[in-house]
C-alpha positions in Angstrom: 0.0 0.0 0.0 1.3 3.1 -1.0 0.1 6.9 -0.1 0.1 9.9 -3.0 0.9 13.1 -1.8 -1.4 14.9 -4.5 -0.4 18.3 -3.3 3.2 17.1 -4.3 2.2 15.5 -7.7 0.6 18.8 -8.6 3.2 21.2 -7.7 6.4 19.5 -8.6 5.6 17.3 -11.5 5.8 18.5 -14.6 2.1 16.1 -15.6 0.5 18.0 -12.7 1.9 21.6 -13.4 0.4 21.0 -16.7 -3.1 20.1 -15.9 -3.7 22.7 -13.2 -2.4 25.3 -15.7 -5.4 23.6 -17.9 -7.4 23.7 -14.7 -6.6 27.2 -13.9 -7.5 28.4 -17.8 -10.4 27.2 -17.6 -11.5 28.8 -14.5 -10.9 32.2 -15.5 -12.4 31.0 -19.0 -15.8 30.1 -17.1 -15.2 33.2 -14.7 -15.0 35.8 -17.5 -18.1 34.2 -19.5 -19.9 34.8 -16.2 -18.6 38.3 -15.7 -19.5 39.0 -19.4 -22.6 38.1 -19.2 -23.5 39.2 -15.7 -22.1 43.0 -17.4 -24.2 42.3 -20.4 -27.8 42.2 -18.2 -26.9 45.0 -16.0 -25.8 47.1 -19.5 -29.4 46.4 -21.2 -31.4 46.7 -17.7 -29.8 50.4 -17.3 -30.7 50.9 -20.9 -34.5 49.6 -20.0 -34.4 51.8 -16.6 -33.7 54.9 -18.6 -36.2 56.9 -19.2 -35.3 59.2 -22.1 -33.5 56.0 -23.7 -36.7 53.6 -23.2 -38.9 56.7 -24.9 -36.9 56.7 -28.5 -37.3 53.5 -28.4 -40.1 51.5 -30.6 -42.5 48.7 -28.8 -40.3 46.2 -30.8 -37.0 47.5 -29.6 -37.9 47.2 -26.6 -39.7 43.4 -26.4 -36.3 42.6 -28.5 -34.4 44.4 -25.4 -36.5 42.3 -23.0 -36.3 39.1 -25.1 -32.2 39.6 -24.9 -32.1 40.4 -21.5 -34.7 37.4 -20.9 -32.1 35.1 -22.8 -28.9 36.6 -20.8 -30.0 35.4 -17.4 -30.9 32.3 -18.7 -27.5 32.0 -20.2 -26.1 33.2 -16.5 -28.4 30.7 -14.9 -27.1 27.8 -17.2 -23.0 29.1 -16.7 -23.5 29.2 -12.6 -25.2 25.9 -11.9 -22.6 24.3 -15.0 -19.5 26.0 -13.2 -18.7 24.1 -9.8 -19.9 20.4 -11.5 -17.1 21.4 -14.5 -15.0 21.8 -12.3 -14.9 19.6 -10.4 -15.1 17.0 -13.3 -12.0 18.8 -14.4 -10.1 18.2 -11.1 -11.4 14.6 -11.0 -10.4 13.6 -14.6 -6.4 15.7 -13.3 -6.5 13.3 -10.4 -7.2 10.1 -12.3 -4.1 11.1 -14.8 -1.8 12.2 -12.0 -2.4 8.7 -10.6 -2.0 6.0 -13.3 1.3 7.9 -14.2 
């Protein structure tokens, strides 16, 4: 019976230094899609909370605005209950290569 010092494996083997660089771009990949779209919504609910905007604006323009904001927190709905089970899928699948190596 042996004991793996993942920690170690991570930090000091070139496999593992690898894969939480993967790890680690993918984070920030996920992170800056929420971001984006979290900056999107509050963008086109300051346009729909504007008065002066809202009033040169058509009955069409702005359902459309609605209908993209609508589809924006879906989006962000979809990326924050995706995130943690990606990653930690991601961290499981690292783990399984740093061991059979």
């Amino acid at each position: 019976i042996g004991i793996i010092d993942l920690n170690s494996c991570m930090s000091e083997s070139k496999l593992g230094q690898a894969e939480l660089e993967t790890l680690q771009n993918l984070n920030r990949q996920m992170n800056s899609l929420i971001e984006d779209t979290k900056k999107e919504i509050q963008e086109i609910a300051d346009k729909l909370e504007d008065a002066d905007y809202v009033d040169g604006l058509s009955p069409q323009a702005i359902a459309e605005l609605n209908g993209q904001k609508e589809q924006l927190q879906q989006n962000y709905g979809q990326y924050i209950s995706q995130y943690r089970p990606m990653m930690e899928q991601a961290q499981g699948q690292i783990i399984q290569k740093i061991v059979s190596n």
